[in-house]
N, C-alpha and C positions, 0 to 999 in steps of 0.2 A: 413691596419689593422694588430694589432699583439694581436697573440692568447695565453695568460699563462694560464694553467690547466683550461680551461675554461672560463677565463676572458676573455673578446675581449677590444680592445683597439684601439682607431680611436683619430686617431690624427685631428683636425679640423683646425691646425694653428695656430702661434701664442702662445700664452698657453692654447687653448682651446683644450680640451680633450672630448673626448666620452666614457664611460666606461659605458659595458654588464655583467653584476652581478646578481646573484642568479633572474634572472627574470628581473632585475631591469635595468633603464634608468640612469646614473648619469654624469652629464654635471659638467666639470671644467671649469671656467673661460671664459662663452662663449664671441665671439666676431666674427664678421664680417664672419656667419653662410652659408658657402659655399654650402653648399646642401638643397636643398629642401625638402627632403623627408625623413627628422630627423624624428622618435621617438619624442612622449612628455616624457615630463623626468618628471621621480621618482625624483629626485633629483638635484638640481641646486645649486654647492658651485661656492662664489665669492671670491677670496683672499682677496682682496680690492676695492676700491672705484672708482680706474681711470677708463675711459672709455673703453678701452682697454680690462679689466677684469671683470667691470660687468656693460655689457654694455645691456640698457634696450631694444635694437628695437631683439638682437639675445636673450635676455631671454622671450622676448612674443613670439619668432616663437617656443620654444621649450616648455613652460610651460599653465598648462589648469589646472581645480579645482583639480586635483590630485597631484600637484607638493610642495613640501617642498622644499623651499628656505633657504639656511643654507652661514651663511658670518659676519666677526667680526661687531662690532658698526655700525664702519663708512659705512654699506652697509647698514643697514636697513631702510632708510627712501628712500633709493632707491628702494627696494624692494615695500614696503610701498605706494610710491606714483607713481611710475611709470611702477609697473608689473600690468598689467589686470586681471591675473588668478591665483591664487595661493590657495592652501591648506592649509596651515601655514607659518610662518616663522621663525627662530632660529638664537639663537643669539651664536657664536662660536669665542672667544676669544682667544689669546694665553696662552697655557697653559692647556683650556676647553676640553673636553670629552663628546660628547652623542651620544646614539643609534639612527638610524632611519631606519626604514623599514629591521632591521636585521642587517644592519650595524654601526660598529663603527667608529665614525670618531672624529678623534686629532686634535688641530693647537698646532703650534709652531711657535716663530714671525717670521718674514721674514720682512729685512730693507736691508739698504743700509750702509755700513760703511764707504767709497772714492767713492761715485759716487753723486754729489751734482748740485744741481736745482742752486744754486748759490755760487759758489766757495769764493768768499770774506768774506760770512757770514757762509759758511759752512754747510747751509740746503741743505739735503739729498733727494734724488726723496723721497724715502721713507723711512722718519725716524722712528725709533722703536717704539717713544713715539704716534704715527698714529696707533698702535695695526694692524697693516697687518696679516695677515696669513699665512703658508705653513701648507697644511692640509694634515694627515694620515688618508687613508682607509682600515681599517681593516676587509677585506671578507673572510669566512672560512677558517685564519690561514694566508693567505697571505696582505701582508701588502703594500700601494703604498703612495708615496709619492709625492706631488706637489709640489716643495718650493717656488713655488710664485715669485713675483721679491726681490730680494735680491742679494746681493753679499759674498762672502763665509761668514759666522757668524758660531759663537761659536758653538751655536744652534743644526748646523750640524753632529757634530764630531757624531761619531757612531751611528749614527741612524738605522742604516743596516735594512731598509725594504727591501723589499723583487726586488721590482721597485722604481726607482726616476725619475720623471721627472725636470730636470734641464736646467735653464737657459743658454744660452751663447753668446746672440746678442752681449752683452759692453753696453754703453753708461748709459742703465737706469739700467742694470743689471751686471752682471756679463760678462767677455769677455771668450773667451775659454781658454786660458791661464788658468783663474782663477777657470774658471767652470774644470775644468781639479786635480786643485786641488783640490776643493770640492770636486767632486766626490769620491774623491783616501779619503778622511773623512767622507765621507755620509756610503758609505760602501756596497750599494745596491747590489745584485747579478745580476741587469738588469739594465743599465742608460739608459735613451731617450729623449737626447737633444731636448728641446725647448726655447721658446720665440724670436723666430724665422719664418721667412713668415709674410705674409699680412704685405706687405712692414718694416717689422723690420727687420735690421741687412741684413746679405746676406748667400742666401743657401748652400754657399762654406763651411761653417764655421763647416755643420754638419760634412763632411766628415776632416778637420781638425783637431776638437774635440778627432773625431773618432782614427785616424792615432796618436793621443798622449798618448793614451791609451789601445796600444796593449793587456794588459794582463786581459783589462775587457771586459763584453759583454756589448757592445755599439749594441741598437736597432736603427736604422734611420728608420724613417717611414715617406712614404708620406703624404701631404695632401690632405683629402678628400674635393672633390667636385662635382658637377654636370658634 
């Protein structure tokens, strides 16, 4: 767990995150829910649609009639037809802007520019025109960012929140090399390497990342489990 001015920050694997706010429970991208004895979440954002990110068996162990489910298009019939519990649901595009429960939260696309599902034809894991997400949470002045799977994009370039969490497995996302660069364009005062664990990529990578970018503060965080 890592602690900023009161945020807590639980890394779950993968790119799933746990984030403790003003009271509030807010789950990123759960997947493959390693502990038991989770909190129901205020909040549940999905980047996108793969399994991997919004995955239905790890959002019914976290969500009950109090939870607001927030994830572009392509999540909501998932939300819809395969959450048990839910409070509402919202629909967060890129680009999109809403409050919830005091907080505000952003997206911004997140795709793939050279990392393709099929090289001959050129289709991307995750093309832009799939509307994905990387979502901004804006709590009491401090700002986090998730960039979802994607590979360095435009998008990025100064974004300077306050936290990012970033990709660096390769294959579906960004490799560290690259996530290396991004970072050094995102602009954050705190990076912490994800999409990583629950068998993606290999754990070496955190501390490689890390070692390329002496002059930032690189958080490594375990994962949480039982």
């Amino acid at each position: 767990m890592y602690e900023y001015e009161g945020i807590k920050i639980h890394w779950l694997g993968h790119d799933a995150f746990w984030i403790e706010a003003k009271g509030k429970h807010i789950f990123l991208d759960p997947y493959k829910l390693g502990k038991s004895n989770l909190p129901f979440a205020d909040i549940v954002i999905s980047s996108h649609e793969h399994f991997d990110h919004c995955n239905p068996e790890a959002i019914n162990q976290i969500s009950s009639e109090k939870t607001i489910l927030i994830g572009p298009q392509v999540v909501q019939g998932i939300f819809d037809e395969k959450i048990d519990k839910k409070k509402d649901m919202k629909e967060l595009n890129p680009g999109d802007s809403i409050e919830v429960e005091g907080i505000k939260i952003s997206a911004v696309p997140a795709y793939n520019i050279h990392r393709f599902r099929d090289p001959e034809t050129k289709t991307p894991f995750h093309p832009k025109e799939s509307g994905h997400i990387g979502a901004i949470l804006e709590i009491d002045g401090i700002t986090i960012y998730h960039a979802g799977d994607a590979d360095k994009i435009p998008e990025m370039n100064d974004l300077k929140p306050t936290i990012a969490f970033v990709p660096i497995s390769g294959t579906y996302v960004m490799d560290v090399d690259e996530a290396v660069e991004a970072t050094k364009a995102i602009g954050a005062k705190i990076t912490i390497p994800m999409h990583i664990g629950r068998g993606i990529g290999n754990m070496s990578f955190i501390e490689d990342f890390k070692n390329k970018l002496p002059d930032f503060e690189i958080v490594s965080l375990e994962i949480e489990e039982d």
